[in-house]
VEXDREN-2710 file (C-alpha; in Angstrom, 1 decimal):
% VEXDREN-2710
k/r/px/py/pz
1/UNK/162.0/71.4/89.0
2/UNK/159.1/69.7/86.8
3/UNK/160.4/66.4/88.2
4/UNK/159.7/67.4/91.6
5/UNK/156.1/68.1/90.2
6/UNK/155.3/65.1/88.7
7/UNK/156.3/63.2/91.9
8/UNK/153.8/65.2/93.5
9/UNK/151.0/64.6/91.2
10/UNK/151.9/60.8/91.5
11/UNK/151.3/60.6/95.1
12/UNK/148.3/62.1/95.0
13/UNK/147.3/59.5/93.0
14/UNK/148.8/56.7/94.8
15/UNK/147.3/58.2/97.6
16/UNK/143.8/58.0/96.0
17/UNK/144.4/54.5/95.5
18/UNK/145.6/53.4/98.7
19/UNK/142.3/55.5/100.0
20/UNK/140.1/52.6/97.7
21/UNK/142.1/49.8/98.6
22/UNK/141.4/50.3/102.0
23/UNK/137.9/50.6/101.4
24/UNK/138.0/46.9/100.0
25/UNK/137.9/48.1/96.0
26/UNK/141.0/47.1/95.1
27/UNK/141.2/46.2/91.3
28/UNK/137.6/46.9/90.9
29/UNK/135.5/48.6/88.7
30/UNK/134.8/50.9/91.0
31/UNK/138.1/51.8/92.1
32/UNK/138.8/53.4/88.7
33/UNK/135.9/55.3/88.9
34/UNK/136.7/56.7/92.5
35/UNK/140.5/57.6/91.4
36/UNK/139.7/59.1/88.2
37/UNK/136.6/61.3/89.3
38/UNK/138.6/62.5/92.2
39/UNK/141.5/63.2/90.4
40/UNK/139.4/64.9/88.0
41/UNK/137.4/66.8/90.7
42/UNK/140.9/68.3/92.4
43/UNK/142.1/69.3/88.7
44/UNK/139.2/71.6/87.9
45/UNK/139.0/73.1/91.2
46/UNK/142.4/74.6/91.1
47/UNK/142.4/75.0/87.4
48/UNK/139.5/77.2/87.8
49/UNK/141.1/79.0/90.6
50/UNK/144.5/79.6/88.5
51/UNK/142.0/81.1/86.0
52/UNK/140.0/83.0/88.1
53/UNK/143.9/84.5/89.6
54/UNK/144.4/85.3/86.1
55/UNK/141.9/87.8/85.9
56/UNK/141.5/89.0/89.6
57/UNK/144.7/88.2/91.4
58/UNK/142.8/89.1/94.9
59/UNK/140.1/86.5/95.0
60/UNK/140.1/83.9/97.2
61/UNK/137.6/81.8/98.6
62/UNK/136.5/84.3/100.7
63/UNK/136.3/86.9/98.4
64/UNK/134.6/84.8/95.7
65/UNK/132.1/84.0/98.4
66/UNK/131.5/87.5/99.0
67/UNK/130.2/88.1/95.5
68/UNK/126.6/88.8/94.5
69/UNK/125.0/86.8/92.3
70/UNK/124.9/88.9/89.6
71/UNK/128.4/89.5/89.8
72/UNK/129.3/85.9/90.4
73/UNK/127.0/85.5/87.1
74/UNK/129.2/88.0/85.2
75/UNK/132.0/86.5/86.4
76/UNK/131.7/82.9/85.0
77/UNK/129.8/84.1/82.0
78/UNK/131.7/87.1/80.7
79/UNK/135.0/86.9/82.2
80/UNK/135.9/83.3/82.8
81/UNK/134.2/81.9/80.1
82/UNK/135.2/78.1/78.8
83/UNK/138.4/78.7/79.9
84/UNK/137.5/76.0/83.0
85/UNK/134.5/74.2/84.6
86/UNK/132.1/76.6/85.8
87/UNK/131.7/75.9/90.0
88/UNK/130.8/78.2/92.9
89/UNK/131.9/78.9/96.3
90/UNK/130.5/75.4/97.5
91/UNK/131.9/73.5/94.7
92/UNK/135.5/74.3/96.0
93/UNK/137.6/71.8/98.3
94/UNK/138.1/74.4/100.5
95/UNK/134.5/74.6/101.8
96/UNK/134.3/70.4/101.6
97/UNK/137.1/70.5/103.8
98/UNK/136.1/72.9/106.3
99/UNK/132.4/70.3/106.2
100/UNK/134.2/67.3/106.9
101/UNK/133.1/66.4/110.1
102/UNK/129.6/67.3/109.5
103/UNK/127.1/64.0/109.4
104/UNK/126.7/62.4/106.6
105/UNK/129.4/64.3/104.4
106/UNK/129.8/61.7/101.7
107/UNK/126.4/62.7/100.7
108/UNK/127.5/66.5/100.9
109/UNK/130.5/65.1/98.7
110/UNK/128.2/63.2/96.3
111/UNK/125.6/66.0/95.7
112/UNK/128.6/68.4/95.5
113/UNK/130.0/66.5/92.3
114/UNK/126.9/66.0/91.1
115/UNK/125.8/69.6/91.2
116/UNK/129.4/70.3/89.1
117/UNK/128.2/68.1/86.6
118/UNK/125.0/69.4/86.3
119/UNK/126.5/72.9/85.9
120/UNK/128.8/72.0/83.3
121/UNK/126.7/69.6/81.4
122/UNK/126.7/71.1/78.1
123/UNK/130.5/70.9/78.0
124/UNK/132.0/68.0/79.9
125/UNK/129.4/65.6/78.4
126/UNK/130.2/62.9/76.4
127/UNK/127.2/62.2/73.8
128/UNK/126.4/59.0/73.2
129/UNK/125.2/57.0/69.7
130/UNK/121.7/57.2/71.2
131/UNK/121.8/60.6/71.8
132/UNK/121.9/60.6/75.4
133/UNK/125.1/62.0/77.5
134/UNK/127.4/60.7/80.0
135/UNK/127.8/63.0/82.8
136/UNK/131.2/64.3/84.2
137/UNK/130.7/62.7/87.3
138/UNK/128.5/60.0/88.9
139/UNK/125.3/60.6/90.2
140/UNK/125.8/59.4/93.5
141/UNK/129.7/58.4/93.4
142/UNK/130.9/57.7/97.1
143/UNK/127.1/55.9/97.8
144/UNK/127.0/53.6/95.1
145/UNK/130.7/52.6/95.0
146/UNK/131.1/52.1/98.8
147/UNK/129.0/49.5/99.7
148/UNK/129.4/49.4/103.5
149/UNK/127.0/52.3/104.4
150/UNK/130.0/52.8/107.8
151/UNK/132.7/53.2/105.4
152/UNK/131.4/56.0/103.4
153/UNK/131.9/59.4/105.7
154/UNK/135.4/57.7/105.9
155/UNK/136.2/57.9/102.3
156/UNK/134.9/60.9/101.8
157/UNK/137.1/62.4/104.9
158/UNK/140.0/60.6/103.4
159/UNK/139.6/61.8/99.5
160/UNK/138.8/65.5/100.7
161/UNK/142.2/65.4/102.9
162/UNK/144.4/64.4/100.5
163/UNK/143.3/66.9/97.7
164/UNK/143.7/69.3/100.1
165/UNK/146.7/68.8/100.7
166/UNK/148.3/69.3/97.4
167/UNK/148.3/72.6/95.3
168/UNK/148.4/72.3/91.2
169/UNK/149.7/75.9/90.1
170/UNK/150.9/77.7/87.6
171/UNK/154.0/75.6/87.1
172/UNK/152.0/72.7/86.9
173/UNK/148.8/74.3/84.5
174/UNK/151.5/76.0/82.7
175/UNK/152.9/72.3/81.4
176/UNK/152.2/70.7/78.1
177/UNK/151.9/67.6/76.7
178/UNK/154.5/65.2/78.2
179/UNK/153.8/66.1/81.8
180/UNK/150.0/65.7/81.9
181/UNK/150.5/62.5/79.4
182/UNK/153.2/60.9/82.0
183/UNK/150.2/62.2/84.9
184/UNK/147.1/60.2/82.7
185/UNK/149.3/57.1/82.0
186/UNK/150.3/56.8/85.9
187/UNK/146.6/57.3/86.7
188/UNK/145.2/55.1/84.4
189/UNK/148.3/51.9/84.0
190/UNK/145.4/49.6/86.3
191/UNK/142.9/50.4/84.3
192/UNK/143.5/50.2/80.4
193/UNK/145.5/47.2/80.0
194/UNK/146.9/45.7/76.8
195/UNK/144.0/43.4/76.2
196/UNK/140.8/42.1/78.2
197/UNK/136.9/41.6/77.4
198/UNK/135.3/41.3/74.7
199/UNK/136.5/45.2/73.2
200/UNK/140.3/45.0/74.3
201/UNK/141.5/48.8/74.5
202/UNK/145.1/48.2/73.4
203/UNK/147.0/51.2/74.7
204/UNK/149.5/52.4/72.1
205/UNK/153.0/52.7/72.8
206/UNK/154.0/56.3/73.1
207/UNK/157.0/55.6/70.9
208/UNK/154.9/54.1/68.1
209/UNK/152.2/57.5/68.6
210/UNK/155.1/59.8/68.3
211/UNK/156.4/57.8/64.9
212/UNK/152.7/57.9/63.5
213/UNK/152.0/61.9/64.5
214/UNK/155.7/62.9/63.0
215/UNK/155.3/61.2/59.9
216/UNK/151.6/62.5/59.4
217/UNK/152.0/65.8/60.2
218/UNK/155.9/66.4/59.2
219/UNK/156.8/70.1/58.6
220/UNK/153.3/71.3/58.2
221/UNK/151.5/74.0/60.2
222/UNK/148.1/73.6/59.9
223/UNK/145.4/75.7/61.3
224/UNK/142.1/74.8/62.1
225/UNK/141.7/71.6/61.4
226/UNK/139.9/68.0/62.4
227/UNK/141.5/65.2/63.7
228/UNK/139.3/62.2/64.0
229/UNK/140.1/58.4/65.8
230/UNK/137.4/56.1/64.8
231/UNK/138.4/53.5/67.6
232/UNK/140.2/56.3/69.9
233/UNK/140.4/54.3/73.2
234/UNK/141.6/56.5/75.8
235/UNK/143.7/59.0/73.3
236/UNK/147.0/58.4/73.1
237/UNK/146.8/59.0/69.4
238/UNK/144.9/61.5/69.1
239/UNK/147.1/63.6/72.1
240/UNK/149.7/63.0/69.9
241/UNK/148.5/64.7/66.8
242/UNK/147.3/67.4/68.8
243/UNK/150.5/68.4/70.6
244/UNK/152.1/68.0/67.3
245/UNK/149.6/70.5/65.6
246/UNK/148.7/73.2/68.1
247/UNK/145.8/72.3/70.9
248/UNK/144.7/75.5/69.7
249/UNK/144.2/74.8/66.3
250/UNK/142.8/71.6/66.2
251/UNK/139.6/70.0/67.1
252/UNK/139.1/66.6/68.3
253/UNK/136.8/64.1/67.2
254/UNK/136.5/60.4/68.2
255/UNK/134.2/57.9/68.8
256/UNK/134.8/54.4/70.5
257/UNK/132.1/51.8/71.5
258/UNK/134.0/51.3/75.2
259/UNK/132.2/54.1/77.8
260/UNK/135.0/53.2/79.9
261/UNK/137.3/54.6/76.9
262/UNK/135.3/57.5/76.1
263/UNK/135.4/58.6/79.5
264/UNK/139.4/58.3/79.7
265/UNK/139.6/60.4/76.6
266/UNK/137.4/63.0/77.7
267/UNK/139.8/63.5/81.4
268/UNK/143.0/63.0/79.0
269/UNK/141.1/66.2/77.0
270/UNK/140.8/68.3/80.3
271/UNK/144.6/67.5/81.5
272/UNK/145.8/68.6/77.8
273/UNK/143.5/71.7/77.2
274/UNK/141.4/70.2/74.6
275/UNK/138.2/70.2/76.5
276/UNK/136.5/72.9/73.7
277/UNK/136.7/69.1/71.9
278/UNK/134.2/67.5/74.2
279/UNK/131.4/67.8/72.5
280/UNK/133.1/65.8/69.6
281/UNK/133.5/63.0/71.8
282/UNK/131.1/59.7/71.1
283/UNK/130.3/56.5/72.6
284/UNK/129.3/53.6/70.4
285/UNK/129.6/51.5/67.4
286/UNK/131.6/53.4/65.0
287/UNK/130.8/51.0/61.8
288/UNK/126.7/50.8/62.2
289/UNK/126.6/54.1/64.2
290/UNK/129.0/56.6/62.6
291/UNK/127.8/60.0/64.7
292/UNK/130.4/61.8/62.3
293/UNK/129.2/60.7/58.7
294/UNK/128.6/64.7/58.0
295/UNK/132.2/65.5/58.7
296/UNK/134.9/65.0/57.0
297/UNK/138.4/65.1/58.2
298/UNK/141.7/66.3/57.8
299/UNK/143.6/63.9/59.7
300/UNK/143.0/60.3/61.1
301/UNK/144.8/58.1/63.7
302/UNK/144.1/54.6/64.9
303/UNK/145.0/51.3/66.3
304/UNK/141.8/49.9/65.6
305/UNK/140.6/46.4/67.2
306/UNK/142.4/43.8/64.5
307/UNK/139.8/40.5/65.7
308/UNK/136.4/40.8/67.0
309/UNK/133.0/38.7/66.5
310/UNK/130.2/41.6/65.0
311/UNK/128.6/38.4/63.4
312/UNK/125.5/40.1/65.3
313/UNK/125.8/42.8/63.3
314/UNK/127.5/41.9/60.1
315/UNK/124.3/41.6/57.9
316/UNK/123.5/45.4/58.9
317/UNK/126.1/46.7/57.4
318/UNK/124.9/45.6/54.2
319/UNK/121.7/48.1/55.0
320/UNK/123.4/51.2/55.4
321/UNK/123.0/54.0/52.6
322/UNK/126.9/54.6/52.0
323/UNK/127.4/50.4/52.2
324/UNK/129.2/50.4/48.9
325/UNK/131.0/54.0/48.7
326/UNK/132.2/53.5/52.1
327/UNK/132.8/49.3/52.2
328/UNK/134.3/49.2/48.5
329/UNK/136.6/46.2/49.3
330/UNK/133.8/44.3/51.2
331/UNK/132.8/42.8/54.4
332/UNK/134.5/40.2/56.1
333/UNK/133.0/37.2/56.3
334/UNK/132.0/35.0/59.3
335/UNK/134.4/31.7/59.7
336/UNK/132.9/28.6/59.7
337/UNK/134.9/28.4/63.5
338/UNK/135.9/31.3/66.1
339/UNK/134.2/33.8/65.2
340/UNK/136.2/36.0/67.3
341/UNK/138.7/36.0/64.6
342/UNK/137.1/38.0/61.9
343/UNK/138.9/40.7/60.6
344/UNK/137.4/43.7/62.1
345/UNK/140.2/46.2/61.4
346/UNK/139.9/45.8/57.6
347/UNK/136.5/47.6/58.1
348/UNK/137.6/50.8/60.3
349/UNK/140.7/50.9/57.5
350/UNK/138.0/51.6/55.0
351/UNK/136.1/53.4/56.9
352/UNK/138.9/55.5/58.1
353/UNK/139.9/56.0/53.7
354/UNK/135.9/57.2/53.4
355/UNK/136.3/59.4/56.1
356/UNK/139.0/61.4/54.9
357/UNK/138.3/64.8/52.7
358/UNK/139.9/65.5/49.4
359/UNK/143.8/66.3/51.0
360/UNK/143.1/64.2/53.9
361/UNK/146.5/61.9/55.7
362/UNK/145.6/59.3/58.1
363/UNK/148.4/56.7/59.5
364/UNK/147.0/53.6/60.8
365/UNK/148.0/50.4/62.9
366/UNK/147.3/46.8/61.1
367/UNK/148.4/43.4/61.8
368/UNK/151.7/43.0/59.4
369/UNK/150.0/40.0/57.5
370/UNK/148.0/42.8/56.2
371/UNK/150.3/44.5/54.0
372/UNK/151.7/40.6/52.1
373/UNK/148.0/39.5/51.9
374/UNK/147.8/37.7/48.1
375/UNK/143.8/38.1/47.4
376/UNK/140.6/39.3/49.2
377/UNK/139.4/42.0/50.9
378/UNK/143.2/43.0/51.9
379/UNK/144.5/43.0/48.6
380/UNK/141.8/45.1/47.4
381/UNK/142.4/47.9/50.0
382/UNK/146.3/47.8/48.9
383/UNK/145.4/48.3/45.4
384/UNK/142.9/50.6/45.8
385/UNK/145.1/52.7/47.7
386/UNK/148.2/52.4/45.1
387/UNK/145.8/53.2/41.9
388/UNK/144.8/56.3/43.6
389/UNK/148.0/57.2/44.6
390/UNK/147.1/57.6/48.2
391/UNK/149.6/55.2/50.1
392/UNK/152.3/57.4/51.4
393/UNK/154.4/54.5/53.2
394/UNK/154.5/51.5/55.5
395/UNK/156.3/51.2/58.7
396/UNK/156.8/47.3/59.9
397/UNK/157.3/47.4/64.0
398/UNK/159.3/45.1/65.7
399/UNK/157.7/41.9/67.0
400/UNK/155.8/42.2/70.8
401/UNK/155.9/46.5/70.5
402/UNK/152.8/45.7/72.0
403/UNK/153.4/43.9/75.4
404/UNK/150.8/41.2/75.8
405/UNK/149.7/40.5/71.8
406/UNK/152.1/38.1/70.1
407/UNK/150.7/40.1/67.1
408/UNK/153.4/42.1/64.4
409/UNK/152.1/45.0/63.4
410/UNK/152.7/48.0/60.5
411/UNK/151.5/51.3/60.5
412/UNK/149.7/52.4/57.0
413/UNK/150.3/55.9/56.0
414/UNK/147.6/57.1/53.6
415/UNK/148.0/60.6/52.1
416/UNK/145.5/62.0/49.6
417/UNK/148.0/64.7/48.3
418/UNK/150.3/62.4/47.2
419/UNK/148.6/61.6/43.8
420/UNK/151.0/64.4/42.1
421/UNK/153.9/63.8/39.7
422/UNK/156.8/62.3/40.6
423/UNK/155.5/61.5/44.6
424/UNK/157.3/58.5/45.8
425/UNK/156.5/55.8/48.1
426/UNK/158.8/54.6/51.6
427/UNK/158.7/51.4/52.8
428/UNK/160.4/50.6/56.3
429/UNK/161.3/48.0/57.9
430/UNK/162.5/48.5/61.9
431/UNK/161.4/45.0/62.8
432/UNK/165.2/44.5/63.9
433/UNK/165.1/48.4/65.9
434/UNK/164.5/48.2/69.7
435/UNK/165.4/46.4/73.1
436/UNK/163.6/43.0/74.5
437/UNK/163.1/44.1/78.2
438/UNK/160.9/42.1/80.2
439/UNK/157.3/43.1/81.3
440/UNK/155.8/41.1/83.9
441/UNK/155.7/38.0/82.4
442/UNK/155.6/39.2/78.9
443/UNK/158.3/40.2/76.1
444/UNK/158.2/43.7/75.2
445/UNK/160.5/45.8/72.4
446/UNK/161.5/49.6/73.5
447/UNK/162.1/51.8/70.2
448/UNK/164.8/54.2/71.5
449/UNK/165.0/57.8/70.3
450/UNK/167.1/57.2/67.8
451/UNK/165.2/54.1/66.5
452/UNK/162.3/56.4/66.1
453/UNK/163.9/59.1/65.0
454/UNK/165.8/56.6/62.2
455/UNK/162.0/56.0/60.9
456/UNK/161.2/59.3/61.1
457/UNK/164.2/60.5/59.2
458/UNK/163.4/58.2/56.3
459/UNK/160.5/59.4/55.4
460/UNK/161.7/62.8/55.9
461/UNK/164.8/62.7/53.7
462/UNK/163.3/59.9/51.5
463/UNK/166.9/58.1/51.1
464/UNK/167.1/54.6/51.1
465/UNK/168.9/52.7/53.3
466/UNK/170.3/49.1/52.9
467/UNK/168.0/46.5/54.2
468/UNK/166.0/49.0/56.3
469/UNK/164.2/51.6/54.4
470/UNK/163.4/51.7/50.4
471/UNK/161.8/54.2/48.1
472/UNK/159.6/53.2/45.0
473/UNK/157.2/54.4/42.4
474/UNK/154.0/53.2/42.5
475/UNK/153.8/51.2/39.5
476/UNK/156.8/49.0/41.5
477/UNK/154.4/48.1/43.7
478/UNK/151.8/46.9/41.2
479/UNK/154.4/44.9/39.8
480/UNK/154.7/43.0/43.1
481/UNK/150.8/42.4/43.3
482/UNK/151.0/45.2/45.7
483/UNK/153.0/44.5/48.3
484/UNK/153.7/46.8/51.1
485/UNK/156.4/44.7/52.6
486/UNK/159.7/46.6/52.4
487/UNK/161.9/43.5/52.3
488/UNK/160.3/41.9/48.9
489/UNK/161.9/45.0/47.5
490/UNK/165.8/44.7/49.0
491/UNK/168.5/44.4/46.6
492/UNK/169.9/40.7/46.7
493/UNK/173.2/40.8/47.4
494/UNK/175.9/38.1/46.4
495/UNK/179.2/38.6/47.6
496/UNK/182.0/37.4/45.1
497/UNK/185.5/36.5/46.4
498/UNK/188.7/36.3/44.1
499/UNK/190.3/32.5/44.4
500/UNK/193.5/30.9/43.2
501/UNK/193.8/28.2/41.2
502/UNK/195.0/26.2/44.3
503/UNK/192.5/27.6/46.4
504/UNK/189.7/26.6/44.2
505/UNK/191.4/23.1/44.0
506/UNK/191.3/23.0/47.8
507/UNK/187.7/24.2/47.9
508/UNK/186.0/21.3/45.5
509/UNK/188.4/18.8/47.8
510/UNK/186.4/20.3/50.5
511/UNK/183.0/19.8/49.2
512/UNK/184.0/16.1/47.7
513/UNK/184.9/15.1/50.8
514/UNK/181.8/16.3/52.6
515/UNK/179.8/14.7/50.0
516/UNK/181.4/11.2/50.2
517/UNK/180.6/11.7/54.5
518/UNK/177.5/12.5/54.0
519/UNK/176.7/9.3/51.4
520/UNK/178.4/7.2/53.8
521/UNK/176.0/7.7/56.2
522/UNK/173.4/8.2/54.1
523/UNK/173.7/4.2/53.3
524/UNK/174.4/3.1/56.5
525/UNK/171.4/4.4/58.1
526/UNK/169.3/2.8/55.0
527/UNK/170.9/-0.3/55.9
528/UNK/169.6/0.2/59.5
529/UNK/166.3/1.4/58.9
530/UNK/165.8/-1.7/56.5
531/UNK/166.8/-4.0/59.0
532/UNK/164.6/-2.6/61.7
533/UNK/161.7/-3.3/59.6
534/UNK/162.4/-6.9/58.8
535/UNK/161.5/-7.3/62.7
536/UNK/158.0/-5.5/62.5
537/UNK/155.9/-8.1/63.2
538/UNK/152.0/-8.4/63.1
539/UNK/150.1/-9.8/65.9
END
């Protein structure tokens, strides 16, 4: 039945593309923006009608238009509440549709989305470092995206006819997580690629979010808690925590310098009934700008940027008031050549430990070099987090889990409540789990189910298994200058073999023979090489 429903849902949104293709914005900025936003548009319409059936099963449009305006007041206020976006009568799609082939409707469409916005400002806004927000939707949407002044009543016509023509109910509302995440990633799979400009949002395999959320979160049932992503991207990480947890008892908190991120994360919010965590949401630089310095959480997820140039803004980092309590390992430093390379992920890793209250768990992505690193900045953040006995285990991923970075990477489990007697530490190593599938013209790895749930499990049961999975004290790794690599640990095995006396004699006859081959030609090719360089001549 639900499959029937997605399929749906994912030719609306083909639809919605076909519509901007047409329209000549194929691949362009502003085709994201037109998809999105009117994908957006038809979910809050019929989400607010599903609510508004909740409480009175006999209003319709009509009967909503009917309505005083004290009433209608009431109703949004007192009844309806932040349950969904606050619209009116006008607002709907019904009414757009029935003014369709008025003159100039893709400015009735524009001011119609601009008046939801408006309406639902302190809510759906996303707040930015310099205390400004960015609205729900554009200003003037269909006007500024569509150039050709012709082609904009046909947009418009087109866009309003295909969200008519599809109906999200309560089987659809009533979904949870893995519907609406499958929905987002089929909007979205043109427009947050693996890589590109200067900020590359790397989207994060679900397989590795699931491990990371699992092993985090485990068997508790936490209630009212914070759950923070200091580079959040468009939220896979932090959906993942929250399904895990309860959307009703957490709250979300991010903050990403990409608008084009923040805004994903805010719809992915909406589709998975987490817009109460809105407001949380921030756009801008996380390391000079942290917008959540008086907060401090209970858990963190990331897949921070691992290289970036902030030589522009290194030397400020020095200036702020928490430099050294929050920075305790130190700033990278700026090579003498590509300065794209510095290490920016070894700053949001101690940001993300400063960040943490006193029984705070956090589980992070880093490139695998991390965790073997001999000295600097690395090495101090290892230590730092074994003599506090806050590392709860390391996960090594199989090469290319991310499609287009040639990158390994480990996920870093910090846990502040594991500095009690007798807590151990697991190591993993699944760089041999997966498939190699082919993705365009990349390599990718697919973790199966049961190569996630094999990680999973061994944390869980904390049981060793033979060259995959080890458990250790913490002074074990101090003994290995810290190293978070589980195969430094692995037994060494050497297989012994009973021989006969004959069997031995026929062994070293064997090896002497090889030898005597191998001298052979060892001589004659000196013989060669020496006679090859009696005819080098100079001229």
């Amino acid at each position: 039945m639900i499959e029937s429903y997605t399929t749906i849902v994912k030719q609306l949104v083909d639809d919605l593309k076909a519509i901007s293709a047409n329209a000549g914005l194929g691949g362009e900025a502003g085709e994201y923006n037109l998809v999105t936003q009117s994908f957006l548009y038809k979910f809050l319409n019929d989400k607010f009608i599903f609510e508004i059936k909740k409480l009175h099963p006999d209003y319709d449009y009509e009967k909503l238009s009917s309505l005083s305006e004290d009433d209608y007041t009431m109703l949004l206020d007192f009844e309806l509440g932040t349950n969904a976006a606050h619209l009116h009568p006008h607002h709907l799609i019904e009414h757009l549709y029935n003014r369709q082939n008025e003159d100039d409707f893709a400015k009735t469409f524009d001011d119609t989305l601009n008046d939801i916005a408006v309406e639902n400002n302190s809510i759906f806004s996303v707040h930015t470092a310099g205390n400004s927000d960015i609205r729900l939707f554009e200003e003037r949407l269909i006007n500024d995206i569509v150039r050709d002044s012709s082609m904009r009543n046909g947009v418009a016509k087109q866009i309003i006819s295909k969200l008519a023509m599809v109906k999200f109910d309560d089987v659809i509302f009533e979904q949870g997580f893995d519907f609406f995440s499958t929905i987002f990633e089929y909007m979205i799979r043109d427009y947050n690629k693996d890589g590109g400009g200067k900020y590359a949002e790397y989207y994060t395999p679900h397989s590795v979010a699931k491990i990371m959320s699992e092993i985090l979160i485990g068997d508790d049932k936490p209630k009212s808690v914070k759950a923070y992503d200091p580079s959040a991207g468009s939220g896979t990480l932090l959906m993942n925590v929250a399904s895990k947890i309860g959307t009703d008892r957490v709250s979300i908190y991010s903050q990403d310098i990409s608008q084009k991120s923040s805004n994903l994360l805010r719809l992915n919010l909406i589709l998975n009934n987490l817009s109460h965590s809105i407001n949380n949401i921030v756009q801008g630089n996380t390391i000079t700008e942290n917008r959540h310095a008086d907060k401090k959480m209970d858990y963190i997820v990331s897949n921070p940027p691992f290289k970036l140039d902030f030589s522009e803004w290194r030397e400020q980092i020095t200036t702020l008031p928490e430099y050294s309590e929050r920075f305790f390992a130190g700033v990278p430093n700026i090579p003498k050549s590509a300065k794209d390379k510095m290490s920016i992920y070894l700053l949001f890793i101690q940001h993300i430990i400063y960040s943490l209250n006193d029984t705070g768990k956090a589980a992070v992505v880093v490139p695998t070099g991390f965790i073997t690193a001999q000295a600097g900045i690395e090495k101090k953040i290892r230590q730092h987090l074994i003599d506090n006995r806050w590392l709860k285990g390391v996960v090594s991923m199989p090469s290319n889990i991310f499609a287009t970075t040639g990158t390994n990477v480990s996920v870093v489990f910090i846990d502040k409540t594991n500095n009690v007697e007798n807590a151990k530490v697991v190591l993993v190593d699944a760089s041999k789990l997966g498939k190699k599938v082919k993705d365009g013209k990349n390599q990718k790895t697919l973790l199966s189910s049961e190569d996630e749930n094999q990680i999973i499990d061994a944390f869980a049961t904390q049981i060793p298994i033979d060259d995959f999975s080890v458990v250790l004290e913490y002074n074990k790794i101090a003994d290995k200058n810290y190293s978070f690599s589980a195969g430094q640990y692995f037994d060494i095995k050497i297989e012994y073999i009973n021989l006969t006396q004959d069997e031995f004699a026929s062994k070293m006859n064997e090896f002497t023979s090889k030898l005597d081959s191998l001298f052979a030609e060892e001589d004659q090719l000196r013989i060669e090489i020496m006679e090859q360089l009696t005819k080098v001549k100079y001229e």
